[in-house]
C-alpha positions as CSV (number, residue, x, y, z in Angstrom):
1,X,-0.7,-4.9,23.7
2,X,-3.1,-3.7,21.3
3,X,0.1,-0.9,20.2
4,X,1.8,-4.3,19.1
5,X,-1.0,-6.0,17.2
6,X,-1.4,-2.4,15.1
7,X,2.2,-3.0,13.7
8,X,1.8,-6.7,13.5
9,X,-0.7,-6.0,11.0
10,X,0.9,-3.0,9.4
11,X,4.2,-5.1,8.8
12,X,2.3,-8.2,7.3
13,X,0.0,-5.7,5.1
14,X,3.3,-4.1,3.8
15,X,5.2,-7.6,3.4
16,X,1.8,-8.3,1.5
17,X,1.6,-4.4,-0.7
18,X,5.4,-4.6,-1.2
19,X,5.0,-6.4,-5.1
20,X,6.3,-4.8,-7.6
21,X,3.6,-4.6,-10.3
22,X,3.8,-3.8,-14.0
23,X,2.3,-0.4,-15.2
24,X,0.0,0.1,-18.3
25,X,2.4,0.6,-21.1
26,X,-0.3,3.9,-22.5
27,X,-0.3,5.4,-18.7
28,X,0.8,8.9,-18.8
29,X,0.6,9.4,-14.7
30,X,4.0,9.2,-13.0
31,X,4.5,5.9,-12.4
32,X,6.3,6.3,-8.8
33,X,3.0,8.3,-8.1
34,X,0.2,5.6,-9.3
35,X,2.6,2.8,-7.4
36,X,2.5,4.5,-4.3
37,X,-1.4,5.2,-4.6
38,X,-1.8,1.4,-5.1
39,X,0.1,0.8,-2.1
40,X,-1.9,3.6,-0.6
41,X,-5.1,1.0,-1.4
42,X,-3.4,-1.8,-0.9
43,X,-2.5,-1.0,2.6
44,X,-6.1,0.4,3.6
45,X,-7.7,-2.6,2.1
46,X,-5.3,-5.2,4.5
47,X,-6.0,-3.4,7.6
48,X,-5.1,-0.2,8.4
49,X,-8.6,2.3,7.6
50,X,-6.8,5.6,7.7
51,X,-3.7,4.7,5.7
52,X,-3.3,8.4,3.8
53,X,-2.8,8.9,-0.4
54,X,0.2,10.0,-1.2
């Protein structure tokens, strides 16, 4: 049961992370990079602590 809550939560925090966001027009980091680090964060901060960097 508690197998099935963890990807309850992981689904609904990616549905939630899965926005596609502008990036700053003067950013020089690869942009695939700093959108996958965001989700990185966006995924550890909706649930799921240990959610690696990319």
């Amino acid at each position: 049961m508690n197998r099935a809550f963890m990807l309850l939560v992981v689904a609904f925090a990616i549905a939630g992370c899965g926005g596609s966001g502008g990036s700053d027009a003067g950013s020089e980091a690869n942009p695939a990079v700093e959108q996958a680090v965001k989700y990185a964060q966006c995924i550890r901060k909706n649930g799921v602590p240990n959610f690696p960097d990319p």
